[in-house]
C-alpha positions in Angstrom: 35.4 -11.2 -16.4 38.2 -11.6 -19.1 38.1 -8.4 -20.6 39.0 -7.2 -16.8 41.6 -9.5 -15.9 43.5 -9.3 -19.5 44.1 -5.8 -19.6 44.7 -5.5 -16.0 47.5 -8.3 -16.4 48.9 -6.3 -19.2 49.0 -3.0 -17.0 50.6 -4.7 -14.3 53.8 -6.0 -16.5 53.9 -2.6 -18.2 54.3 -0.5 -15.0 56.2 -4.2 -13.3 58.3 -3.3 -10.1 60.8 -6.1 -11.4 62.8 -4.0 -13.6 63.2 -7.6 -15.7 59.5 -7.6 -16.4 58.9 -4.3 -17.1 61.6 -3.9 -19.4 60.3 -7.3 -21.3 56.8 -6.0 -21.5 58.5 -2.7 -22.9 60.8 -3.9 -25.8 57.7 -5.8 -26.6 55.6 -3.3 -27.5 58.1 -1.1 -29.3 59.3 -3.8 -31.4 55.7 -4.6 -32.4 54.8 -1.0 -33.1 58.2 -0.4 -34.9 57.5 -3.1 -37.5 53.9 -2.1 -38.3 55.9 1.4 -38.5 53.3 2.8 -36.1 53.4 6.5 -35.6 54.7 8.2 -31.9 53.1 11.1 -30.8 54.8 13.8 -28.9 55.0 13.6 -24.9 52.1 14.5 -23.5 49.9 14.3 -26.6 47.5 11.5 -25.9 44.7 12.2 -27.8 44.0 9.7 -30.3 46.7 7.2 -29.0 47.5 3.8 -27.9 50.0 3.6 -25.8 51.9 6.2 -27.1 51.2 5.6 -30.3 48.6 7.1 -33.2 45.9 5.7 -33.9 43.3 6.8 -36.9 39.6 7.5 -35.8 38.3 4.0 -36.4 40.5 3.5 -33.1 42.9 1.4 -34.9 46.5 1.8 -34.8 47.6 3.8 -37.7 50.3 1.6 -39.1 52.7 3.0 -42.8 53.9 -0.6 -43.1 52.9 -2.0 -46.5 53.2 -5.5 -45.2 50.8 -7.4 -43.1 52.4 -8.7 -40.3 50.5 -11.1 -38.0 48.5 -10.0 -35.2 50.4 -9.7 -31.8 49.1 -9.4 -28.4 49.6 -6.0 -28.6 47.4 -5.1 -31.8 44.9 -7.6 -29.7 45.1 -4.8 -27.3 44.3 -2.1 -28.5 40.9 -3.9 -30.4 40.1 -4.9 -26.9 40.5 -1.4 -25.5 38.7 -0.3 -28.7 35.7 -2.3 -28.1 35.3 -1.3 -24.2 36.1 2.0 -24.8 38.7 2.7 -22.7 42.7 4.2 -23.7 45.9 3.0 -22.8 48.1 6.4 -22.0 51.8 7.0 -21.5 52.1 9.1 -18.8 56.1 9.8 -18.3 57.6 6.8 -17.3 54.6 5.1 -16.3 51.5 3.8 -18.2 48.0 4.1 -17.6 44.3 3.1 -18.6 41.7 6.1 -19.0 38.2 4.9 -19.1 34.7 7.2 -18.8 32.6 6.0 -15.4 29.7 8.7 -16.5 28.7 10.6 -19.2 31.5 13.5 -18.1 33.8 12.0 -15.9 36.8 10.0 -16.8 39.3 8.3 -14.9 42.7 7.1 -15.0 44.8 3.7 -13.5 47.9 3.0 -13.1 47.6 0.3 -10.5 45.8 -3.1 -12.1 43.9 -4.1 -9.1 42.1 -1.0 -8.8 41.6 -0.9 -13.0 40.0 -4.6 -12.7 37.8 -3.8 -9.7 36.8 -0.8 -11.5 36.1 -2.4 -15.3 34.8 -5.8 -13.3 32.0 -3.4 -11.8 30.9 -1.5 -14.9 30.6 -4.6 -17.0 28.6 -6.5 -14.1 26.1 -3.1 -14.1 26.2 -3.1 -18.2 25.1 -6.6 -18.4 22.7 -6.0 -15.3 21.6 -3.4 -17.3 21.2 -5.1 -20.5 19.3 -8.2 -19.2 16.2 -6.2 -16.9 15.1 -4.4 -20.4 14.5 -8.0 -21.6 10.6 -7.6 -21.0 9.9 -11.6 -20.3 13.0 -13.1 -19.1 14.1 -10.4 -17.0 10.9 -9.3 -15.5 11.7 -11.0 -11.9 15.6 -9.5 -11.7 14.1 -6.1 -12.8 10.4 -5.8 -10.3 11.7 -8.0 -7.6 13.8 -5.2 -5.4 15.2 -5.4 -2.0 16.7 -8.6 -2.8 19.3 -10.6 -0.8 20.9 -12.8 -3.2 23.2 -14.6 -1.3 20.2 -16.3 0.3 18.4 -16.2 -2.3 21.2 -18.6 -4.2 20.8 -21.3 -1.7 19.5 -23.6 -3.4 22.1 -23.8 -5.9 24.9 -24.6 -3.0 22.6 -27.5 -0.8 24.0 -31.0 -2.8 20.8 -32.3 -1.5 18.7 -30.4 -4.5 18.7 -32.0 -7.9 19.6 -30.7 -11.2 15.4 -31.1 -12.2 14.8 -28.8 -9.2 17.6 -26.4 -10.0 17.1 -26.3 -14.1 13.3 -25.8 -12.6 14.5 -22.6 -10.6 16.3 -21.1 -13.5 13.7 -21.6 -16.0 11.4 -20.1 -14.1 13.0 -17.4 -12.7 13.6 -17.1 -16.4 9.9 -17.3 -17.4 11.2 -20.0 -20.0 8.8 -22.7 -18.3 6.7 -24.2 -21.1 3.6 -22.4 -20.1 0.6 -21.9 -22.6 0.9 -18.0 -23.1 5.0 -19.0 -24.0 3.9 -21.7 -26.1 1.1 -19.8 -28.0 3.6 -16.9 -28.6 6.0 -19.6 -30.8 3.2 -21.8 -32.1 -0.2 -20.0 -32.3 -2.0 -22.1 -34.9 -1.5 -25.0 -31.8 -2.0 -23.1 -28.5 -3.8 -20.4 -27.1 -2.7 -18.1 -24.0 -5.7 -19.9 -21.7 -4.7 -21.9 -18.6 -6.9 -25.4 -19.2 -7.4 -25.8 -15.8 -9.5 -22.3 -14.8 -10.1 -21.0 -18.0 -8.0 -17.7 -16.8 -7.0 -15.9 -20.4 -3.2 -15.8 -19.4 -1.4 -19.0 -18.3 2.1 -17.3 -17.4 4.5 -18.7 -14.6 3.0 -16.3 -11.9 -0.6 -17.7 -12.7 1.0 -21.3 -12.1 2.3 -20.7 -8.8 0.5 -18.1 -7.5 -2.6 -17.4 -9.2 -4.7 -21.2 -10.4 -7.9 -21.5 -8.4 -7.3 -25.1 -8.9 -3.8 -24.6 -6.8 -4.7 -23.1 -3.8 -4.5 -25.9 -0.9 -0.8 -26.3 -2.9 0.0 -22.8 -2.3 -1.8 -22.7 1.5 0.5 -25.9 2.2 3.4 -24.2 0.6 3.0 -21.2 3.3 2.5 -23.3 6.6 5.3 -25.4 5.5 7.0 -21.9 6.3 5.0 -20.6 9.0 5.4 -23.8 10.8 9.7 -23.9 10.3 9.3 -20.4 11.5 7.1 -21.3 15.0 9.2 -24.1 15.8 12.7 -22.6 15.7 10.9 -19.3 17.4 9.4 -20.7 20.2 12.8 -23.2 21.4 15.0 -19.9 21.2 11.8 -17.6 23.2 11.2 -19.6 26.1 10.2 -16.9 28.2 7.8 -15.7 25.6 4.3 -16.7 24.9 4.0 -17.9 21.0 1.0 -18.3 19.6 0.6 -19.4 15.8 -2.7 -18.7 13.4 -4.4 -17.4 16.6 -7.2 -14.9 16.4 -6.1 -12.1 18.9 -8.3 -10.5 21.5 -7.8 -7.6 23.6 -8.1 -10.2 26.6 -4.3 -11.2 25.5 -3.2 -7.5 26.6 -5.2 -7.3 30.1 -8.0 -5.5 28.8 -12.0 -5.2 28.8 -13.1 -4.6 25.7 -14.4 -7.1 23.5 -12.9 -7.2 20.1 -10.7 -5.0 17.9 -11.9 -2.6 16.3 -9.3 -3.4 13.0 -10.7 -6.5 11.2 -7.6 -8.6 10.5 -6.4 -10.0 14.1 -4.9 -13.1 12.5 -1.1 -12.7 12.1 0.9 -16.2 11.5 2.9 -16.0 14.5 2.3 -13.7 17.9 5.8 -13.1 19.9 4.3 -11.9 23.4 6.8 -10.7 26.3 4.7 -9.8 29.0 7.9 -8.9 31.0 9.1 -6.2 28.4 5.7 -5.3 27.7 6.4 -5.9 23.9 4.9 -8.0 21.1 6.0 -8.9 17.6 3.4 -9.3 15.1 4.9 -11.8 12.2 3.1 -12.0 9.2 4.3 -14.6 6.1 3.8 -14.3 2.2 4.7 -16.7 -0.6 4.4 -14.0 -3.4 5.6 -14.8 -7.3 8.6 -12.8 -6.8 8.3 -10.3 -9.2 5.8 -8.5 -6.4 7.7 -9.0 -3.4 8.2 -5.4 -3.2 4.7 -4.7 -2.9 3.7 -7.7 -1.0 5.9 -6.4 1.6 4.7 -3.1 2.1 0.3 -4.6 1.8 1.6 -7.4 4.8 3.2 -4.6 6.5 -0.1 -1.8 5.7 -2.1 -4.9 7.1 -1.6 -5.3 10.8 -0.4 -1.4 11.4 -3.8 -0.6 12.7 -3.9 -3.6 14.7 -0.3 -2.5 15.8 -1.5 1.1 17.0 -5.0 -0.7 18.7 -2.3 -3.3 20.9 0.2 0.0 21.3 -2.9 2.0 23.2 -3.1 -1.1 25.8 0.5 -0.3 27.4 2.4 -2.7 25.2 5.2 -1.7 22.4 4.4 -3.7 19.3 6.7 -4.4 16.4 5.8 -5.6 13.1 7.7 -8.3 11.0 7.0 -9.1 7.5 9.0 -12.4 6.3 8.7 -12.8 2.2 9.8 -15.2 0.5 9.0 -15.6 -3.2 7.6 -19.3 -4.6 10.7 -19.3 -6.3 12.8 -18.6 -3.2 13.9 -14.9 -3.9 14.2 -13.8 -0.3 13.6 -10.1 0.6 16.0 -8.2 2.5 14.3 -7.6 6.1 13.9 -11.6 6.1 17.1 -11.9 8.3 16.8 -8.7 10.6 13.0 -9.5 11.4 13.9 -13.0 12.4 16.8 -11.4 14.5 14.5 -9.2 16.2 11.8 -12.8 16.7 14.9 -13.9 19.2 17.3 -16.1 16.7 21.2 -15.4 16.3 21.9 -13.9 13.3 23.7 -17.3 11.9 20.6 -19.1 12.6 18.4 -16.5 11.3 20.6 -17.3 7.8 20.6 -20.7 7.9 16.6 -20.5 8.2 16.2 -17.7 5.7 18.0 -20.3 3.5 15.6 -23.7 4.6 12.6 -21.5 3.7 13.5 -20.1 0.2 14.3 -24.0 -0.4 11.2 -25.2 0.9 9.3 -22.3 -1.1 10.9 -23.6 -3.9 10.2 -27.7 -3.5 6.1 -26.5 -2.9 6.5 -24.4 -6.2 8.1 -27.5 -7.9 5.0 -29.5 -6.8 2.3 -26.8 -8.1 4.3 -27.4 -11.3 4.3 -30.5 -11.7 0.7 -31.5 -10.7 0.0 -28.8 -13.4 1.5 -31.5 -15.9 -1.0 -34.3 -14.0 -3.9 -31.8 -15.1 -2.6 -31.7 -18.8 -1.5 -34.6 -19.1 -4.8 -35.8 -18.1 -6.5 -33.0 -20.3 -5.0 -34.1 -23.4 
């Protein structure tokens, strides 16, 4: 941020505990003002002021000098301050920066660590801001909640991914890949929105990776590869569990009678059961485009509840863990604590969060580019 650290570094030689400094920074700014022949205001009157100084209501510094002198740091100041909308004040001896934090609420610094944590924070939200009301390229930063995005950034620390694989990521993440619907919006005489492959009207990035009939084994493949990193690393750290991957459960697994359950989906990817503790884990997996991983993780979750209660009335306490992890490695907040709660240290539980979203990633890069086979192939 170089607004932040600029005027932060000029607060911190203006209010300098070397008397040197200070002093420096001082005689400075007077001798600048005193040539433009800026006005002072009174003590205390800092109104419509820049450091002491009047300035007119364009926010400029209101100068009676006829001759125009170059521009110093300090003018580049106060058109810095101007722009961000924040006031440098003298306050007795002492100078601070007021700046509004809501609509009604204003505060002032004197110290420049606090005044950059402060500005560094409100421009990060303003351009946060800014960039989810884009409505295509910042559709995944603004549906995709409950994000961690240290893990979710993996991909761009592991020196074993390439730059086609990272530029891949951002792009899409972006929704910049050349899909048909983004090509027919800048050439429409050439293309039309249609994905070639199933005739679906909308080809858009989610329909790539998520949504192509002609896709699916890719995306099943792209979730075992998951579930499968998942049972291995849960069953060496639960070895006084039973484990049981893609298994159909029966009420025979809890030590009772009946014959079936009466809630249809028995199927969860991985079954923790600790017949000691009298407790099970039900983990389900999802690969959803990442703009619905919100809602993915609440259907997974509304999913095996009623199986949950069914197990729960045969004696044993049953815990539900949902692990998403978008196709373009976005990985949802819970991802971590319900791999905790499967048996794995919390570092491990990291360091696979972080293997997954890659490996979500390199089975999205392959849906991607056999959809190039198809077109190439096509045309």
């Amino acid at each position: 941020m170089y607004y932040a650290k600029h005027l932060s570094f000029y607060l911190s030689v203006l209010n300098s505990d070397d008397p040197n400094v200070r002093e420096a920074a001082r005689s400075s700014l007077t001798l600048h003002m005193n040539r433009r022949k800026a006005i002072p205001v009174e003590a205390g009157d800092n109104n419509r002021s820049f450091a002491g100084y009047a300035i007119d209501d364009t926010g400029n510094i209101t100068k009676q000098s006829k001759v125009n002198w170059p521009k110093s740091v300090w003018v580049n100041l106060s058109h810095i301050c101007k722009r961000q909308g924040i006031s440098l004040l003298k306050k007795g001896d002492s100078f601070v920066y007021e700046m509004a934090v809501d609509d009604e609420i204003f505060m002032s610094f004197d110290s420049p660590t606090s005044f950059y944590a402060a500005l560094k924070h409100q421009l990060i939200q303003r351009h946060e801001l800014q960039f989810k009301e884009k409505p295509s390229q910042g559709r995944v930063t603004r549906e995709a909640g409950n994000i961690n995005h240290r893990l979710s950034a993996a991909y761009l620390n592991n020196h074993n991914i390439t730059d086609n694989l990272r530029s891949f990521v951002a792009r899409s993440r972006l929704q910049t890949l050349q899909c048909e619907s983004l090509l027919a919006l800048y050439y429409p005489k050439s293309y039309t929105k249609a994905c070639k492959i199933c005739n679906h009207p909308s080809e858009t990035v989610s329909h790539v990776l998520n949504g192509c009939t002609q896709f699916q084994r890719l995306y099943q493949n792209r979730h075992n590869r998951i579930v499968d990193i998942l049972y291995d690393k849960i069953k060496d750290n639960n070895s006084c569990t039973e484990t049981l991957k893609d298994t159909v459960l029966q009420p025979q697994l809890f030590n009772c009678e009946r014959d079936k359950f009466i809630h249809p989906h028995t199927k969860p990817d991985i079954t923790i059961i600790d017949r000691n503790n009298k407790h099970v884990f039900l983990l389900e997996v999802s690969t959803p485009f990442d703009a619905h991983i919100p809602i993915c993780y609440q259907g997974k979750f509304d999913k095996y509840f009623p199986l949950s209660l069914e197990i729960n009335s045969m004696g044993f306490r049953t815990e539900i863990i949902v692990i998403v992890i978008g196709s373009l490695g976005n990985v949802h907040n819970h991802v971590t604590s319900g791999l905790i709660k499967a048996g794995l240290s919390k570092s491990n539980a990291k360091s696979i969060a972080k293997y997954c979203s890659i490996s979500s990633i390199i089975g999205s890069y392959k849906v991607w580019k056999m959809r190039c086979k198809y077109y190439n192939n096509i045309s």
